[in-house]
N, C-alpha and C positions, 0 to 999 in steps of 0.2 A: 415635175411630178405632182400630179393632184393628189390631195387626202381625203377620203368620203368621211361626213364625221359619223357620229352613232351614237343614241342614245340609250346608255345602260337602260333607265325602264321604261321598259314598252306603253305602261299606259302614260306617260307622259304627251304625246300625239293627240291622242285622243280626248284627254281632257283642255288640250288647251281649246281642240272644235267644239266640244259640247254646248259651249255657250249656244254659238252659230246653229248648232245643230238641231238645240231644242226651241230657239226662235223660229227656223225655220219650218219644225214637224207644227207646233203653235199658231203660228199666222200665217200658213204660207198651207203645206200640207192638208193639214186637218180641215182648215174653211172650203178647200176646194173638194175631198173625200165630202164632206157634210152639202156641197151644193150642189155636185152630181147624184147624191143621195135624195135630196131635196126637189131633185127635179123631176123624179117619177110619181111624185106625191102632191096629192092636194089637198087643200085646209080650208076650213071659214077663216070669216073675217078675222078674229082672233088669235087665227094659230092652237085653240087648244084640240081640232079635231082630224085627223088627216086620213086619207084612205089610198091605197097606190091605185094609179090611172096609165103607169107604164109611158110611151112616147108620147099621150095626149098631148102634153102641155109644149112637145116640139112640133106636132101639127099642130098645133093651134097657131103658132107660132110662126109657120113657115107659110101660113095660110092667110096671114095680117095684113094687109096692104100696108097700113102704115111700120110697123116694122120694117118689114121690106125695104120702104124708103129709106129706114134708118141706116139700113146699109149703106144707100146711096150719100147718105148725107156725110156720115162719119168716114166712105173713102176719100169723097173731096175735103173735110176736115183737116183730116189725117198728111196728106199729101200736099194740099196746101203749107200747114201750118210747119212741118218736116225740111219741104226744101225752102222755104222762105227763111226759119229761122237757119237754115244750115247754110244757107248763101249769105244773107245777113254774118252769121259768125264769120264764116273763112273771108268777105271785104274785109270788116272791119277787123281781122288780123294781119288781113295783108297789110290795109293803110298803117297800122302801126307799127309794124316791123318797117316804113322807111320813115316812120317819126322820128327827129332826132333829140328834140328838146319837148319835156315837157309829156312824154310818151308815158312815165308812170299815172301822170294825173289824168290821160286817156281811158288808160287800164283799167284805171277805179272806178269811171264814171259805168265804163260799159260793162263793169262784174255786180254796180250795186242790184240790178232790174233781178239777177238770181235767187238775193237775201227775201226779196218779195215773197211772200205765200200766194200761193193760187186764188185764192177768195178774197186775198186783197188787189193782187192783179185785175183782180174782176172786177171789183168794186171801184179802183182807179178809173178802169178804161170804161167804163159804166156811165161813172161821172162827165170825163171828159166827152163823150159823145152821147151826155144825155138830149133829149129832143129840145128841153127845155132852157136849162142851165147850161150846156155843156159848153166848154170854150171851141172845141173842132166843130162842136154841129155852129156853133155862132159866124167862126171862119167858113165854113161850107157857104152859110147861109150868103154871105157877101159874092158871093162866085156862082148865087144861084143855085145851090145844089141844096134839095129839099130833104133833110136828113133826118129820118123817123125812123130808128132801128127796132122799136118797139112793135112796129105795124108793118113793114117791110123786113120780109123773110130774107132778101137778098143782102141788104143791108145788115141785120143781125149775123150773120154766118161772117162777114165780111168783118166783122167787128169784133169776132167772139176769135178766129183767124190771127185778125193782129195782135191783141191780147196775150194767145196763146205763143206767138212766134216771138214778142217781143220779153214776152220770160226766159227762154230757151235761149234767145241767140248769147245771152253771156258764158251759159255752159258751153255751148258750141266755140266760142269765141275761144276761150282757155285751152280747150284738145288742139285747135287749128294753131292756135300762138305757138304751142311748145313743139309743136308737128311742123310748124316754117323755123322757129330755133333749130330743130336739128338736122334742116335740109343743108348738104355742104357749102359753102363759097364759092367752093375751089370751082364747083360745078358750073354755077351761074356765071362766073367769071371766064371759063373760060367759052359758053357759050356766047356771050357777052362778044368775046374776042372773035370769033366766028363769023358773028353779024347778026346774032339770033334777037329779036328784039322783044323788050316786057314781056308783052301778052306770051309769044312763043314759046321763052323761056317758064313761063308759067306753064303752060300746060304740059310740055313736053318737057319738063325736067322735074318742078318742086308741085304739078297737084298727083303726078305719079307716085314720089316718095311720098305722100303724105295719102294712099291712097288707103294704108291701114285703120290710121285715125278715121276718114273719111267713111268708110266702111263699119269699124264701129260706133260711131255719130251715127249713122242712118240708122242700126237697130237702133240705138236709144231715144232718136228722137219719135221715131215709131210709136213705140211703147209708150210715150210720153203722152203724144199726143192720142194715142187710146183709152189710157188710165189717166195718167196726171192732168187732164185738163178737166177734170167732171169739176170743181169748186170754179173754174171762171164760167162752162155754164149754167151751172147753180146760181151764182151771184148775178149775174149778168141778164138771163134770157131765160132760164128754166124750161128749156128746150123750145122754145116756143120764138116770133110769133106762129101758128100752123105749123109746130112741128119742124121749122126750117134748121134750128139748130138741135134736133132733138139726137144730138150719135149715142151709141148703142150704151156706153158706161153710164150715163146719166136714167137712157132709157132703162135700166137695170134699177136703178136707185127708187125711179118713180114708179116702176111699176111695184116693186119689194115694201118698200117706207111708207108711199104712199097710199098707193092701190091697193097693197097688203097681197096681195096675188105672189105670195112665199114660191108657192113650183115655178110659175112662168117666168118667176125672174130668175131663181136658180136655175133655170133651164136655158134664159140668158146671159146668164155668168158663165155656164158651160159653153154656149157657142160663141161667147166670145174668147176665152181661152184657147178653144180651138184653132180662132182666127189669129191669136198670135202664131200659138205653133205652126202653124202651117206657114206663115210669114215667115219665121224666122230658119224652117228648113228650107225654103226657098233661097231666104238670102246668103245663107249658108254654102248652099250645094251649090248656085249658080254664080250668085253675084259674089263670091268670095274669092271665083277663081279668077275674073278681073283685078285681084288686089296683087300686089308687090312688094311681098314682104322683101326689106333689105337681110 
């Protein structure tokens, strides 16, 4: 027989969310009300003078060529740096789940790249593929491959890409470990007995149960790689060379901070808001009914 418990007083609930609740009306709420606010409006250089211009500032916007691009550039970003780090994680939790010795000191190497801040990631991988200095552009250089990510657009995306994925895959790494911990034995084993071999049994037994995990990892790392990656190309590339790394989060920053253009970047923070949600009812409605829950 179960017992429901119950709380003589009622506000007790409630206060213990308030904390959560007033962080979130604070930095989550209010910045967004203030930049859909902000986006039928326009200012001087200053900010002290503003008049409402109504959608101006999203035709303007939708009429950019280079914006535009930026779409293009931040879906390949995006998708790249997602399933690369998300494949990265789930290997290297497979190989470790058949490590037998020495598997803790595995763990730690591949949890430390998370403790990294984003501007430091950037600044790392900055280094190491500087044109000049950098130790990978020195090894390139011996195999002939001429590596300027400074002046090559392709080369910078590709750089800013691995950066991005190689912060992630630890987070990824830890959901996938605990997601192959509590796939059964009994299961494998007796596939195993069948005749079903590695690979098979991978697919058709433990990347199904683990297809929750999987599923949550692809929103996060989504999100991740639309927001949390603006400090590696800050540090890194500042959207540049030509714009090649310029995706939409950064493009917000420089057009607001630097350009001072207040509506057209709150008008970019709106349409990128959007482009989450609408991602994430997607991923919801369709790709959710693929999942497996046990």
């Amino acid at each position: 027989m179960h017992h429901r418990g119950f709380y003589k007083a009622g506000w007790l609930p409630y206060l213990l969310i308030l904390p959560q609740l007033v962080i979130t009306l604070l930095f989550f709420i209010y910045p967004a009300i203030q930049s859909i606010i902000s986006s039928f409006y326009s200012s001087n250089f200053w900010g002290t003078v503003s008049h409402f211009v109504g959608f101006e500032n999203y035709w303007a916007l939708l009429s950019d060529s280079s914006y535009l691009q930026s779409f293009i550039t931040t879906a390949i970003f995006s998708v790249a740096v997602t399933f690369l780090a998300m494949g990265l994680g789930l290997l290297f939790a497979v190989l470790v789940m058949r490590v037998i010795r020495g598997a803790k000191i595995y763990k730690t190497f591949i949890l430390w790249p998370y403790a990294v801040a984003t501007a430091v990631t950037g600044v790392l991988w900055g280094f190491l593929f500087n044109p000049a200095v950098g130790v990978v552009t020195w090894v390139l250089a011996h195999f002939g491959v001429d590596w300027n990510y400074y002046s090559n657009g392709t080369q910078a995306l590709m750089v800013t890409i691995f950066g991005a994925s190689w912060q992630q895959v630890s987070y990824n790494f830890i959901f996938f470990l605990a997601g192959l911990a509590a796939v059964p034995k009994s299961m494998l084993e007796a596939a195993a007995i069948d005749g079903a071999g590695p690979i098979r049994r991978f697919w058709q037994i433990t990347f199904p149960l683990i297809s929750p995990t999987t599923f949550f990892l692809l929103t996060i790392n989504l999100v991740y790689a639309f927001f949390d990656t603006f400090g590696i190309i800050a540090t890194m590339t500042q959207g540049g060379p030509a714009d090649s790394t310029n995706i939409l989060v950064y493009n917000v920053y420089a057009t607001g901070f630097i350009g001072q253009q207040i509506g057209s970047s709150s008008a970019q923070s709106v349409i990128l808001m959007l482009i989450i949600i609408i991602l994430s009812v997607i991923q919801f409605k369709y790709i959710e009914k693929k999942v497996h829950y046990a």
